[in-house]
N, C-alpha and C positions, 0 to 999 in steps of 0.2 A: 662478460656477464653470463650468468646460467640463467637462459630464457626461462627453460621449464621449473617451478618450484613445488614439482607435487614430490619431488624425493627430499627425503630428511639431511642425505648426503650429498653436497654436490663432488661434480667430477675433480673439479677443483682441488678437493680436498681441503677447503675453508668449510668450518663451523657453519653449519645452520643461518642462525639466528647471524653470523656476518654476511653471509651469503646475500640475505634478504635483506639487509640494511643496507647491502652495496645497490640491489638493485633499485630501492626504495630511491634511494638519494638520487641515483640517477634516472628515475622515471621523475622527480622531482627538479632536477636541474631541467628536464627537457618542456617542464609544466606540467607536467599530467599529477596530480595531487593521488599518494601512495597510501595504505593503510595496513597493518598485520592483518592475516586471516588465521582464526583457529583451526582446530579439528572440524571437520564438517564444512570446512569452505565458510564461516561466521567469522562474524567484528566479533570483537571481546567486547563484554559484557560490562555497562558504568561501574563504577566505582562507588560504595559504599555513601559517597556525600549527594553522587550525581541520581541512585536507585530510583525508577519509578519518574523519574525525570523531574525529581526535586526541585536540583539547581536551577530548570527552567529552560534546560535545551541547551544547543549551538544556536551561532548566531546560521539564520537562515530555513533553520528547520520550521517546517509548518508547524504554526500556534505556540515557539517556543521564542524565548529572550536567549539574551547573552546569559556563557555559562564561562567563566575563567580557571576552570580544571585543566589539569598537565596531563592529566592520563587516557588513556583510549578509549575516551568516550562517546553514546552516542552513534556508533555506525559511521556509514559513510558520511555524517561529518566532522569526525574527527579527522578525517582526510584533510592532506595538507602540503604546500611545498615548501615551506619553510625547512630546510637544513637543521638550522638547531631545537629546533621543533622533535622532528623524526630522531635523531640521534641521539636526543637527548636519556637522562636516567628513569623519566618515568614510562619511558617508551619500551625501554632497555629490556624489561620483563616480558614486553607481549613480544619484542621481536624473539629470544630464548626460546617462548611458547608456538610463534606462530609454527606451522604446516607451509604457506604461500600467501604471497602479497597482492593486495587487493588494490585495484584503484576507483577512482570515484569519475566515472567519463563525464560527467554535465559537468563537472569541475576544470575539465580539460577542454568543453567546447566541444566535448563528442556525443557521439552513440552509439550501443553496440546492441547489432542487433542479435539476440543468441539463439544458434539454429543447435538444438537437442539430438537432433538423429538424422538420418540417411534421409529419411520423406522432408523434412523440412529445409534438408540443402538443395533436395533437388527444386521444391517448392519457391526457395531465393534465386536462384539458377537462372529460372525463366519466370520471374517475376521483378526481380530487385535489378538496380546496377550495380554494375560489378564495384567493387571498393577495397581495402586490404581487407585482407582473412587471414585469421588466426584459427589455427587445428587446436580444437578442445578435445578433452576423453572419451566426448561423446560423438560431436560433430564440429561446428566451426561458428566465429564470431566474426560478424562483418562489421566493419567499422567505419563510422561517417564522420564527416566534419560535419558538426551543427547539434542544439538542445533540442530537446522535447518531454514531454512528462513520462514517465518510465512506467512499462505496464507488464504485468505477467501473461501467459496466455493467449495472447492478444491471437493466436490462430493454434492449430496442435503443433506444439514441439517448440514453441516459436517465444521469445521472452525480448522487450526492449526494455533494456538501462539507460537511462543517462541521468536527468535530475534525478535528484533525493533516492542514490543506489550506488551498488557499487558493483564490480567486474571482479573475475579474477585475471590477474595478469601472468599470459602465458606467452609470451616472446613479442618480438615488434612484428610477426607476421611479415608477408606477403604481399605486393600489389599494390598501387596508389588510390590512399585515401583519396573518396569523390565526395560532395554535398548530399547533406542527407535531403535523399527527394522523397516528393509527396507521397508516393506509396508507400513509405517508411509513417512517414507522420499521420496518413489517416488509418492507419493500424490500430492506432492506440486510441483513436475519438468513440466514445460512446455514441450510438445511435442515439439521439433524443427522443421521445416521444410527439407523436405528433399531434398529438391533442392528451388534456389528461382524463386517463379513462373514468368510466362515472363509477361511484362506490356502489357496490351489490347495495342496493335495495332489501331491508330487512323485512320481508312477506313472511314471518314466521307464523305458529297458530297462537292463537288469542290464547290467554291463561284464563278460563272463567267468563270473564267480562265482554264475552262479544266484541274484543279492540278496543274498548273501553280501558284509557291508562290507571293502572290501580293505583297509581300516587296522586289521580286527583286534580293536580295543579299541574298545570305547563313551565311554575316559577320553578319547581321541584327539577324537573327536567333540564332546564337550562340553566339551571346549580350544578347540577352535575354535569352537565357538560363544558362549562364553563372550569369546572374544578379536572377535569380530566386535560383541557387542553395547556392546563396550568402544569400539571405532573408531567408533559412530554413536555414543555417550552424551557422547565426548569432541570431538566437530566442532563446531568453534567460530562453523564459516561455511560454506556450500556444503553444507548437510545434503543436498539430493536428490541433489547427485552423488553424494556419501558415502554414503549410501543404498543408494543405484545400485551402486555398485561395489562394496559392502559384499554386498551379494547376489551380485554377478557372481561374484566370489572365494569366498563358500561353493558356489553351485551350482557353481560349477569342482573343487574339490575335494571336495565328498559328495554333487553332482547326479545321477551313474549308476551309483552304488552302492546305492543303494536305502535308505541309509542313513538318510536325512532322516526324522521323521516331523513330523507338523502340530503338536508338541508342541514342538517346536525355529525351525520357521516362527512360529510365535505368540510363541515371545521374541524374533526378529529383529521382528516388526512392533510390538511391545509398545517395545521402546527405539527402534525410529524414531518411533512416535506419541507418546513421551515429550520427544523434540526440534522436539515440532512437525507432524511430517507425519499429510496425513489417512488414512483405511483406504483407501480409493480410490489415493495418489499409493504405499502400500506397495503395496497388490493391482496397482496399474498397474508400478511396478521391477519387481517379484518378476517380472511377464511377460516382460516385455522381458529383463532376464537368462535367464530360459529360453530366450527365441528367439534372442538373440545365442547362445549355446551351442548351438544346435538339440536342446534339449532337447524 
């Protein structure tokens, strides 16, 4: 097998697109679940039925059903060990296309953890236990036995795969795989909040009225705010912008009346943190609406 598949030729002198289906099959006879990579190191892009994730996903994807497509859909999970699966004809095109084969490590029970540069090998060096390593173009992928939720970032240079992601695969490495230990896995936990912070308090100046609400009624006010946390409960997609504007449009109509108080802020950030968003991404809109209004 030709470990490395970032050349279009191998030494071989087999075809491309056989090259990568030799090695596909047999990272799949060993379990490790294989996938073509484009230009750019990318999964090939759904297929015309699958677009926009129509069909409704693979089975496993977050917030997706079963999808019964042949073709390379979906990203790392269309990853698979199934033999006639990979070799089959509608595989046949991406493998032609692909650049190098990709695997899916939480599929195989692993995790890789991917060091980017020289600082960050040295950084796993004397931090991490030692595990197999694989030499990338960059720097090196250490790899564990065991899942976890796969994070970009998670330090500089520094990236973990495993669930819902995929690797590229560059030979069987170096060294005996060890369990992936706790300093691998609390890499990737977000710190939580340890209390949730209070909403800015809107002390803006009175329009006119001495703080006096120019709408009059308190029923006026908790109409609309009632109607606001209805627009962020019911966004299907784009919650930060909806968010976002969601704020902008109440500070626009009860931001200089003095009307607001933090008991009304605290139901706008309660239904945006119920779609998702952190204290932090409300407390950060809620500003930015103030300062576009010049509040």
């Amino acid at each position: 097998m030709t470990p490395d598949c970032k050349a279009r030729c191998p030494v071989d002198g087999t075809h491309p697109d056989e090259s990568h289906l030799r090695i596909a099959l047999a990272l799949a006879a060993a379990g490790v679940p294989p996938l073509p990579l484009r230009a750019g190191k990318v999964p090939f892009g759904n297929c015309q039925a699958c677009k926009g994730n129509a069909c409704g996903g693979r089975p496993n994807m977050k917030n997706a059903g079963p999808c019964e497509c042949a073709s390379i859909c979906h990203a790392w999970a269309a990853a698979t060990t199934d033999p006639a699966v990979i070799a089959s004809p509608p595989w046949a095109a991406a493998w032609r296309q692909a650049v190098c084969v990709g695997y899916h490590p939480g599929g195989a029970g692993l995790t890789v953890v991917d060091l980017d540069n020289a600082e960050a090998i040295t950084w796993a060096q004397s931090t991490l236990p030692t595990t197999r390593t694989v030499s990338t173009t960059r720097g090196e992928h250490w790899i564990y036995r065991g899942t976890m939720a796969s994070r970009n970032a998670v330090r500089p240079g520094v990236d973990i795969k495993s669930t819902m992601s995929y690797a590229r695969f560059l030979g069987p490495g170096t060294g005996t795989m060890t369990a992936l230990p706790d300093a691998v896995r609390a890499l990737a936990v977000k710190e939580p909040p340890t209390a949730r912070p209070a909403p800015h308090a809107v002390a803006v100046p009175a329009e006119g009225g001495g703080g006096e609400c120019r709408h009059r009624t308190p029923a006026y006010l908790d109409r609309g705010i009632a109607m606001a946390e209805q627009r962020i409960t019911g966004a299907s997609s784009g919650v930060h912008t909806t968010v976002y504007r969601t704020f902008l449009a109440v500070l626009s109509a009860h931001g200089r009346c003095g009307c607001l108080t933090d008991a009304h802020v605290v139901r706008l950030f309660a239904a945006a943190q119920a779609k998702g968003e952190s204290p932090r991404h409300c407390t950060d809109a809620w500003a930015n609406a103030r300062t576009k209004l010049g509040l």
